[in-house]
N, C-alpha and C positions, 0 to 999 in steps of 0.2 A: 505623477507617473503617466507614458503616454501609454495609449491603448498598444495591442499589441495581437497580430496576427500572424499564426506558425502552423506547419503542418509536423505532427508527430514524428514521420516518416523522416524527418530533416533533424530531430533530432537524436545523438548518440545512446543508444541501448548500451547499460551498466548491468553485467551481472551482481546482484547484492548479497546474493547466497546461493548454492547451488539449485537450482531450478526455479529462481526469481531472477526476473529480468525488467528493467525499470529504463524507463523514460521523464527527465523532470522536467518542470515548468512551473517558475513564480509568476504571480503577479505583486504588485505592492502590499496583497493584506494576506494571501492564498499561495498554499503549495499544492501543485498536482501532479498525480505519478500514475502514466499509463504503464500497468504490468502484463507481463506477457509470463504464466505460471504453469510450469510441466506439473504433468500429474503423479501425485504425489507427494510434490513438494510443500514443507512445511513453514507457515512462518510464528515463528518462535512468539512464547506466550512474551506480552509486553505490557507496555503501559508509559502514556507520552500527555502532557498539558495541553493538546490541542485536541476541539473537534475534530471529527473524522466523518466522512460519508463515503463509501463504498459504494461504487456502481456495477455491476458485473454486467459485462456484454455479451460473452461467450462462456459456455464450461459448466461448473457446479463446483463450489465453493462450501468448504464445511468454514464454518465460523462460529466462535464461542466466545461473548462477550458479559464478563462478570458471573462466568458460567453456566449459564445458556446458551445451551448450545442448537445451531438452526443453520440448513442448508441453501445455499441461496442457487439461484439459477436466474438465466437470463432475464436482464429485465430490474432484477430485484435492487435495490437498496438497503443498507443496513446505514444507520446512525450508532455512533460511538461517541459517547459524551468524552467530554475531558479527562483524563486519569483514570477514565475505567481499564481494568486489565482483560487481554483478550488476545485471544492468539487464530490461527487460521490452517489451512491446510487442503490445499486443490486436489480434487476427487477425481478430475479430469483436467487435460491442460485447460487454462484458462486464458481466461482479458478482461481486464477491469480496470476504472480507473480510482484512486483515489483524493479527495480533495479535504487539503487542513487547512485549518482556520485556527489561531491567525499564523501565518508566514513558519513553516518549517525552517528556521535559518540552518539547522546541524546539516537538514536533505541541501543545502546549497554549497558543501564541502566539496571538495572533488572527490574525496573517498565515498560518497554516497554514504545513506541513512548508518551510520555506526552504533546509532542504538539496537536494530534488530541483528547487526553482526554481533554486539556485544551479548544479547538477549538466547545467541543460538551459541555464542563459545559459553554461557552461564550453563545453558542445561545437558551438556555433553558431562 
């Protein structure tokens, strides 16, 4: 794979739920997803085979992962192992990015991530 240089801004904002808003990008091993989260909006408890790391730029971030639960603010990181379950929920609007390992191929659909569609039509 050849290296590869983009500016976010150039790429198309997917609403994925109501007040998630998702920007994606692969690389050959890595998926990454800048979100843009009104406050208040939740994302549905889940649980997926990939690392996750969580970076929050902006906002404050409830997050609960294998039911611990901790409030992230800017700056912060959170690691998510592989198949741990864990859901989230913006306190304020937010921005963060997320990066999984290895390669989200489902986040490379055109209907964007359908696991946490499916995870938010489960708990209704």
């Amino acid at each position: 794979m050849q290296g590869a240089i983009f500016a976010w801004k150039d790429i198309e904002s997917q609403t994925v739920l109501p007040g998630l808003h998702a920007r994606f990008a692969h690389s050959g091993a890595m998926s990454f997803v800048l979100w843009t989260m009104e406050a208040g909006s939740p994302f549905p408890r889940h649980a997926h085979p990939h690392e996750q790391v969580v970076h929050l730029f902006e906002g404050e971030l409830e997050v609960t992962i294998e039911g611990a639960t901790t409030v992230l603010k800017p700056g912060m990181v959170a690691i998510i192992p592989p198949n741990a379950v864990h859901l989230g929920r913006a306190l304020t609007d937010c921005r963060l990015l997320d990066v999984f390992h290895p390669l989200r191929e489902d986040y490379m659909q055109n209907e964007g991530p359908n696991i946490l569609q499916a995870a938010a039509a489960a708990a209704r």
